[in-house]
C-alpha positions as CSV (number, residue, x, y, z in Angstrom):
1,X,-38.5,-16.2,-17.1
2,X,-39.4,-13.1,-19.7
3,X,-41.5,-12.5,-22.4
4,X,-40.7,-12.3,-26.3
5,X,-44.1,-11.1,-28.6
6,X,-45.0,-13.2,-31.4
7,X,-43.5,-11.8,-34.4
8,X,-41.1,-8.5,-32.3
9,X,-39.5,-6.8,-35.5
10,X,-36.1,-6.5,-36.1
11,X,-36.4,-2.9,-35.8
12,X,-37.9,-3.0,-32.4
13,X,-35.2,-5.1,-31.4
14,X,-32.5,-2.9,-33.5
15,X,-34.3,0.6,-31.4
16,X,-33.6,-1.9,-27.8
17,X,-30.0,-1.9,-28.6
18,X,-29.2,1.5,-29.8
19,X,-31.1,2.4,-26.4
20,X,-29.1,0.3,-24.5
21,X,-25.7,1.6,-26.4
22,X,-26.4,5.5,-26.2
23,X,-27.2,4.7,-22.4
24,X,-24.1,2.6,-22.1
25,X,-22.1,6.0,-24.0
26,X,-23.5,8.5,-21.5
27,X,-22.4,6.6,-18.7
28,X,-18.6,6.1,-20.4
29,X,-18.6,10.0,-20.8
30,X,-19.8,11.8,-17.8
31,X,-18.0,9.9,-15.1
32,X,-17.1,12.0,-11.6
33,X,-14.0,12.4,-9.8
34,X,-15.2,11.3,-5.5
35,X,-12.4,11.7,-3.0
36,X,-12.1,8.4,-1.4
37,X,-13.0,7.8,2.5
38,X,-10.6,9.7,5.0
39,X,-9.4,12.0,2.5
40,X,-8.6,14.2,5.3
41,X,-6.7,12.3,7.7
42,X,-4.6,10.7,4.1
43,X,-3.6,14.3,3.3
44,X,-2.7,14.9,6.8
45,X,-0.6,11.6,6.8
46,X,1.2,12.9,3.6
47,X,1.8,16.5,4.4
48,X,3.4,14.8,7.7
49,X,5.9,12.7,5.8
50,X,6.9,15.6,3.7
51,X,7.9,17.8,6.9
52,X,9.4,14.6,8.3
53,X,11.1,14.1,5.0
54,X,12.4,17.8,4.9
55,X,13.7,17.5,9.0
56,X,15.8,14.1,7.9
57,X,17.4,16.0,5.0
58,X,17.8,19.2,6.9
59,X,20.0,16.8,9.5
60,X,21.9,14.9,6.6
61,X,23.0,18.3,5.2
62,X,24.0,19.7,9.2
63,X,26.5,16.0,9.3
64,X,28.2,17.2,6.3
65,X,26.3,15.0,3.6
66,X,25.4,16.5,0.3
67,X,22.2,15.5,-1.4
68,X,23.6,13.6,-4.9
69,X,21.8,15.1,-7.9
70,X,22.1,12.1,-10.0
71,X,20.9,9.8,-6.9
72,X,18.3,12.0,-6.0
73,X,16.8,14.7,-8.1
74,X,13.9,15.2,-6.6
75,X,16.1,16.1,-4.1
76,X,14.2,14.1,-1.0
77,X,17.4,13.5,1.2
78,X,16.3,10.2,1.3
79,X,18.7,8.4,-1.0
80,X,21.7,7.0,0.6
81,X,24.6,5.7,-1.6
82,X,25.5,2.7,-3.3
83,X,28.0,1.2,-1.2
84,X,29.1,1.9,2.3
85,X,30.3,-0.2,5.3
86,X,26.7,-0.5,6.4
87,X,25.1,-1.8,3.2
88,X,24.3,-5.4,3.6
89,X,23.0,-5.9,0.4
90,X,22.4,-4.8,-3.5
91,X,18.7,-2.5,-4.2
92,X,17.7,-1.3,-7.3
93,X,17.3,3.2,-7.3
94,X,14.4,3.4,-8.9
95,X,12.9,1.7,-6.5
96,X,14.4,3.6,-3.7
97,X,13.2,6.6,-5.2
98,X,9.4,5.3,-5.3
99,X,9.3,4.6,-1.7
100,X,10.6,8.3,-0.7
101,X,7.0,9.8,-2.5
102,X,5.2,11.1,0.8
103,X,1.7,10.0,-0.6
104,X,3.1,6.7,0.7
105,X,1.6,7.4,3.5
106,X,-1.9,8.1,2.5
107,X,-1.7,4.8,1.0
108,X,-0.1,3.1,4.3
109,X,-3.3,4.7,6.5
110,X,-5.1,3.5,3.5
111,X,-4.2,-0.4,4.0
112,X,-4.4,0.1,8.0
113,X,-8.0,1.4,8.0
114,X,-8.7,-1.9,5.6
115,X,-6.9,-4.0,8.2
116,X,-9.4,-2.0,10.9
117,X,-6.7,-0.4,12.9
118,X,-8.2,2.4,15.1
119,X,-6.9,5.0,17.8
120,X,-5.3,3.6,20.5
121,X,-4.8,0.0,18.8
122,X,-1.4,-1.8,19.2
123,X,0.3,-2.6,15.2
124,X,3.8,-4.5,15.3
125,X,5.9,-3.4,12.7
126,X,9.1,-4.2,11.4
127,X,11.6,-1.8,8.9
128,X,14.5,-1.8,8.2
129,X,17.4,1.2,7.1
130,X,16.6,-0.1,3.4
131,X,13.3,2.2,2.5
132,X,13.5,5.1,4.7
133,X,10.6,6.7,3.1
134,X,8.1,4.1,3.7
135,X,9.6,3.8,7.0
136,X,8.6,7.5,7.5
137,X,4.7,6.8,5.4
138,X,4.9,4.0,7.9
139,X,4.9,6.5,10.9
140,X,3.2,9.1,9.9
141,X,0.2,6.8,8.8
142,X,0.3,5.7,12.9
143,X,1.1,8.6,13.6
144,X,-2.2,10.1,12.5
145,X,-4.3,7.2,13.1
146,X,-2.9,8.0,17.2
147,X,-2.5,4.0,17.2
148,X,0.3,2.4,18.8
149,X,3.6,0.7,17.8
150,X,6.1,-1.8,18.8
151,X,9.1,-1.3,16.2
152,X,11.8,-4.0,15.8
153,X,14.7,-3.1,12.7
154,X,16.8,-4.5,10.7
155,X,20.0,-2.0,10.9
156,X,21.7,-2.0,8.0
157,X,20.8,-1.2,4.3
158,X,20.8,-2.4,1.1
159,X,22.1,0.2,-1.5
160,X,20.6,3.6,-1.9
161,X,19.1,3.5,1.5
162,X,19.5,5.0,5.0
163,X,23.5,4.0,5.0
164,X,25.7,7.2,5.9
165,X,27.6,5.5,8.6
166,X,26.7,8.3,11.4
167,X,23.5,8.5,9.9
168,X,21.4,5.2,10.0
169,X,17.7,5.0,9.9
170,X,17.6,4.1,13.8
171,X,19.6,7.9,13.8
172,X,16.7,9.1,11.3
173,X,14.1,8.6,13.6
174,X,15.3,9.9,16.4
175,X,15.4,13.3,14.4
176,X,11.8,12.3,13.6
177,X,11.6,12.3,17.5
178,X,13.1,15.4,18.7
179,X,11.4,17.4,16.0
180,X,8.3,15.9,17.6
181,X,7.0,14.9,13.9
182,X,6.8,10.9,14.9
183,X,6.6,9.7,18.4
184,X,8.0,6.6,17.7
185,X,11.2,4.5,18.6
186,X,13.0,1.2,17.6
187,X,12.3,-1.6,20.5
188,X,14.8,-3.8,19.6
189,X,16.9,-4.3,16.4
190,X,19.1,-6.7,14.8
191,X,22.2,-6.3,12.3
192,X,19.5,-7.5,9.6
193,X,21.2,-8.3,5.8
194,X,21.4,-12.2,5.1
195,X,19.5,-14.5,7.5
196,X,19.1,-11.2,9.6
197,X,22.8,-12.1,11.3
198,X,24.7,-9.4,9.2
199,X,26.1,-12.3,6.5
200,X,28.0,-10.2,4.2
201,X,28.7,-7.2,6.7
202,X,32.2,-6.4,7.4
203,X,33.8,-5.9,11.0
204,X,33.8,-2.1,10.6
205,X,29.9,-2.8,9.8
206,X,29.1,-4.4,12.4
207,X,30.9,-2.2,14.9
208,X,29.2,0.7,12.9
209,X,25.9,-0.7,13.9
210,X,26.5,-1.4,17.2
211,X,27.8,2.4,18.1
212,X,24.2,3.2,16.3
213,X,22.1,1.4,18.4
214,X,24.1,2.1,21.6
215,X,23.8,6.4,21.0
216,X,20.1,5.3,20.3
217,X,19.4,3.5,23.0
218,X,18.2,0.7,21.3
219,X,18.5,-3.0,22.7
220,X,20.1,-5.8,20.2
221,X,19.2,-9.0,20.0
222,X,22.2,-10.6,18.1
223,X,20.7,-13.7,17.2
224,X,22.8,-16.3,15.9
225,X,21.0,-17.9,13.1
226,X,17.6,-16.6,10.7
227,X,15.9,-19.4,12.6
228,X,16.9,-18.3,15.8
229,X,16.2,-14.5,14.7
230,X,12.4,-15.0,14.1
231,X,12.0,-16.7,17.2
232,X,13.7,-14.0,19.1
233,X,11.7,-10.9,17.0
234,X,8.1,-13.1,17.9
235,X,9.5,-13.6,21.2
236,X,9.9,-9.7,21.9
237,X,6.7,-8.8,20.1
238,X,5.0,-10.6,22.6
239,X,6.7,-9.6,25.6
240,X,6.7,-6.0,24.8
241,X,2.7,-6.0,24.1
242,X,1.9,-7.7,27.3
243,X,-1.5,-8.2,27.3
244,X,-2.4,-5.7,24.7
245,X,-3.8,-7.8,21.7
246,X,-1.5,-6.8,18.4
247,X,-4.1,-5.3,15.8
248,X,-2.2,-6.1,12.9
249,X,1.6,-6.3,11.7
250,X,3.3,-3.6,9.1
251,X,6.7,-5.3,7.1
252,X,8.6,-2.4,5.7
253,X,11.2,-3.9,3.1
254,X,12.6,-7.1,2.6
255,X,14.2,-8.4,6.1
256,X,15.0,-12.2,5.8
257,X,13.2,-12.8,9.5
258,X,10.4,-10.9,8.7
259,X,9.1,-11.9,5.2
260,X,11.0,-15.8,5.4
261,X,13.7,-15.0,2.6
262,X,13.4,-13.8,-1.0
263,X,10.6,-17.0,-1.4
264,X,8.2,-16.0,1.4
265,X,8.7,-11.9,0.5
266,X,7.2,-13.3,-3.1
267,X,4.3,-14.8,-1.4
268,X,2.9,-12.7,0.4
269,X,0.8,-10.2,-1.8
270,X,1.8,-6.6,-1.5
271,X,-0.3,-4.6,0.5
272,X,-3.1,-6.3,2.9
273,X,-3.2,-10.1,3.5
274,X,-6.1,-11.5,5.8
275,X,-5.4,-15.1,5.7
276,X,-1.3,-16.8,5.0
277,X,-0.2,-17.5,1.6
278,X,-2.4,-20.7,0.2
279,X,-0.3,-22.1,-2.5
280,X,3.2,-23.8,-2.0
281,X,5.8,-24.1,0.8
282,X,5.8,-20.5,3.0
283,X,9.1,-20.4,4.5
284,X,8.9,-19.9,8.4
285,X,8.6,-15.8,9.1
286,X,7.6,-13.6,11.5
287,X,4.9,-12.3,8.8
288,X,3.8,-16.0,8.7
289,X,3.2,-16.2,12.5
290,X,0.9,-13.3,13.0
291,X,-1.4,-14.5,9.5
292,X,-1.6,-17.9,11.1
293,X,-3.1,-15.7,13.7
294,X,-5.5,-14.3,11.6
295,X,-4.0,-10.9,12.1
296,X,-3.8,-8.9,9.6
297,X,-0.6,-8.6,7.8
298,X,0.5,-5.3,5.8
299,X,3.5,-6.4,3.2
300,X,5.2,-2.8,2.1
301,X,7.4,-4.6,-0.3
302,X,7.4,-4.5,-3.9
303,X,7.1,-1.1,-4.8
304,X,5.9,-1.1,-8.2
305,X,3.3,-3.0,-8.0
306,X,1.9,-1.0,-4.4
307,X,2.9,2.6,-7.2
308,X,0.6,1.3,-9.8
309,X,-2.1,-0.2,-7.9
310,X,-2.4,3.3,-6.1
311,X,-1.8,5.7,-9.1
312,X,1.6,6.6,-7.9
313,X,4.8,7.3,-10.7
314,X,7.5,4.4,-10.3
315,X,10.8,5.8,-10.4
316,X,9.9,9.5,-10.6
317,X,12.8,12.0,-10.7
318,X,10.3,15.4,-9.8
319,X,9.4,16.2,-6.2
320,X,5.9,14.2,-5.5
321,X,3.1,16.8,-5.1
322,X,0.6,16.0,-1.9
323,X,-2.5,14.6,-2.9
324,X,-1.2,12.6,-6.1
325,X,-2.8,9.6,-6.5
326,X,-6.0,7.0,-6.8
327,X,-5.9,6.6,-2.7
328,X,-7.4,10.4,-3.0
329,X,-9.3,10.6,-5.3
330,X,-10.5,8.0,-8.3
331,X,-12.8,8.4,-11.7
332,X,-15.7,6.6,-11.2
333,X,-19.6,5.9,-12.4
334,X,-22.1,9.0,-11.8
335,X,-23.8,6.9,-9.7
336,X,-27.5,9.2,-10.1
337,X,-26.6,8.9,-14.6
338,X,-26.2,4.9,-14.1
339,X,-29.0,4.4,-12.4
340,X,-31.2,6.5,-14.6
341,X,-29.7,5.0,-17.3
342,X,-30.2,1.5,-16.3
343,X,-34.2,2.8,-15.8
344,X,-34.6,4.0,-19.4
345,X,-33.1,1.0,-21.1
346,X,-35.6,-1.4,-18.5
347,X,-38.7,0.6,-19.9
348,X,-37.6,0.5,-23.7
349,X,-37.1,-2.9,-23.0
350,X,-40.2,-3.8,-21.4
351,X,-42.6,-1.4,-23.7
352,X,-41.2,-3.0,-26.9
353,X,-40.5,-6.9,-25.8
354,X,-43.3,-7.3,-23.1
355,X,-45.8,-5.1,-24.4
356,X,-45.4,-5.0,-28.0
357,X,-45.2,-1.3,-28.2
358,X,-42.8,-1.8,-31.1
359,X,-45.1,-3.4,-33.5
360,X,-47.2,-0.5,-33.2
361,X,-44.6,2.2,-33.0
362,X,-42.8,1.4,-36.2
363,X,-45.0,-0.4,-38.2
364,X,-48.2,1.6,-40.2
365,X,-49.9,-1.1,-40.2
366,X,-52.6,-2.0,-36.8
367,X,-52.3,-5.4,-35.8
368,X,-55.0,-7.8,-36.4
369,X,-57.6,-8.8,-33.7
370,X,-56.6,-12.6,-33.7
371,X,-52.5,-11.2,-32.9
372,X,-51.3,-14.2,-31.0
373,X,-50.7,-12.7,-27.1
374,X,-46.7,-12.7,-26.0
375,X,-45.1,-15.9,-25.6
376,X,-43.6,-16.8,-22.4
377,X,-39.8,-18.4,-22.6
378,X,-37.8,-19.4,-20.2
């Protein structure tokens, strides 16, 4: 319900919305840059990537592998090759070259801080030798959180990723290890690629893989089918977390048991999902288990859209500096100017349309005794 004088002028009304306009203008220009909540612990999660980024390249280059300046310009030591006996499948550079910016990682802590993760808390996560830079966000996020991890991989790599044959990503993290960057290691791990069973994968591949995972320590689980393979990966999540409830689950990449195939990796929506996909037929996943738990689910896959959402460059050829990005800091309202802003055009609005102020203010003329009183609309 409000009030509208008998016989408001066209000017009054003409002043209320230049008011309301010049407020609207100060607002538009005099916004503030506000670092965004745990600013601290995200640069500390970025600036821990970077070193464990710099101790995975330092290795590549001691094993006799030379960092390809067309590959990888920004020079990140992170950029496999196209094809090697380990790739399982085809991946597109640019992409690759996205996932190896260390502010990955503010943006991981970023997404388990939404999902409520906490010190001490037990995440399940799942990578694979395809993105070894949001692998490393991935532990360097836990890492500074202090939350816990049960790790199962996918071994092999799809081009441009962790694929140097003595140098897999299970071998990368071990480095991560020893250098005492991450603390973490890889549970259990499959020869990943199609259906998770190494379709595609020659002989040499496989036998590859399993001298990687044998000099790592790592158990395999061969499974024989995808089916049989997200069984097997839910199966061992549960065993190996006992009676610790499981917080939340981090996918890193694409692995067929872990997303449900190239339909279920579409979806689910990049970033955090609270609840399972509502629309269509969600292939059977390991990602699909846990949201039909109602835990959280943390889907680092499709790396453009996760770039743009967080003010990150897609496809960047220049060394990342720390701190880049909206998960640090973001433009927004002066939140002191709105609201004194928002006061101002209330008063002109209720001195000239409640009170009538503006028949007096702009006109010469006094109103007459009999003036009718404001009429009330609804």
């Amino acid at each position: 319900m409000y009030w509208r004088p008998a016989g408001v002028s066209r000017k009054a009304l003409l002043l209320v919305a230049l008011v309301a306009l010049a407020a609207l203008a100060v607002v538009e220009s005099f916004p503030v840059v506000a670092k965004q909540s745990r600013y601290a612990d995200k640069l500390a999660a970025a600036r821990l990537a970077q070193r464990g980024m710099e101790a995975i390249k330092a290795e590549k280059i001691r094993l006799g592998h030379r960092v390809d300046p067309k590959a990888d310009p920004a020079e990140t030591g992170l950029i496999g090759e196209s094809i090697t006996p380990v790739t399982s499948n085809t991946g597109f550079l640019d992409a690759k070259r996205t996932g190896t910016d260390p502010n990955f990682a503010a943006v991981i802590l970023h997404l388990l801080d939404e999902a409520q993760v906490k010190k001490g808390d037990l995440v399940a996560v799942a990578v694979s030798g395809s993105f070894p830079g949001l692998n490393l966000a991935t532990y360097a996020a836990l890492t500074v959180i202090e939350a816990d991890a049960i790790i199962l991989a996918s071994a092999s790599s799809s081009e441009w990723g962790a694929n140097h044959v003595d140098y897999l990503w299970v071998d990368m993290e071990r480095t991560l290890r020893e250098q005492k960057i991450t603390p973490f290691k890889t549970a259990a791990a499959t020869y990943g690629g199609i259906d998770d069973i190494g379709i595609g994968l020659t002989e040499e591949g496989r036998s590859l893989i399993d001298a990687a995972l044998e000099r790592n320590g790592i158990r395999h689980l061969r499974p024989e089918s995808l089916a049989a393979s997200i069984d097997r990966r839910a199966k061992t999540y549960e065993e190996l977390a006992g009676d610790r409830p499981i917080k939340a689950y981090v996918n890193v990449g694409g692995g067929s048991a872990s997303v449900g195939t190239h339909v279920g990796k579409k979806q689910f929506r990049a970033g955090l999902n609270t609840s399972p996909p509502s629309a269509g037929i969600v292939p059977d996943s390991v990602m699909l288990r846990f949201a039909e738990r109602d835990i959280p689910v943390i889907h680092i896959s499709r790396v453009k859209i996760l770039a743009e959402r967080y003010g990150l460059p897609y496809g960047s050829t220049e060394p990342a500096p720390i701190g880049r990005g909206r998960v640090f800091v973001a433009t927004q309202y002066n939140k002191a100017l709105t609201f004194g802003s928002l006061l101002v055009v209330l008063a002109v609005m209720v001195a000239f349309l409640r009170f009538d102020v503006g028949s007096r203010v702009l006109s010469s003329k006094r109103a007459p005794p009999e003036s009718q009183p404001p009429e009330r609309m609804v």
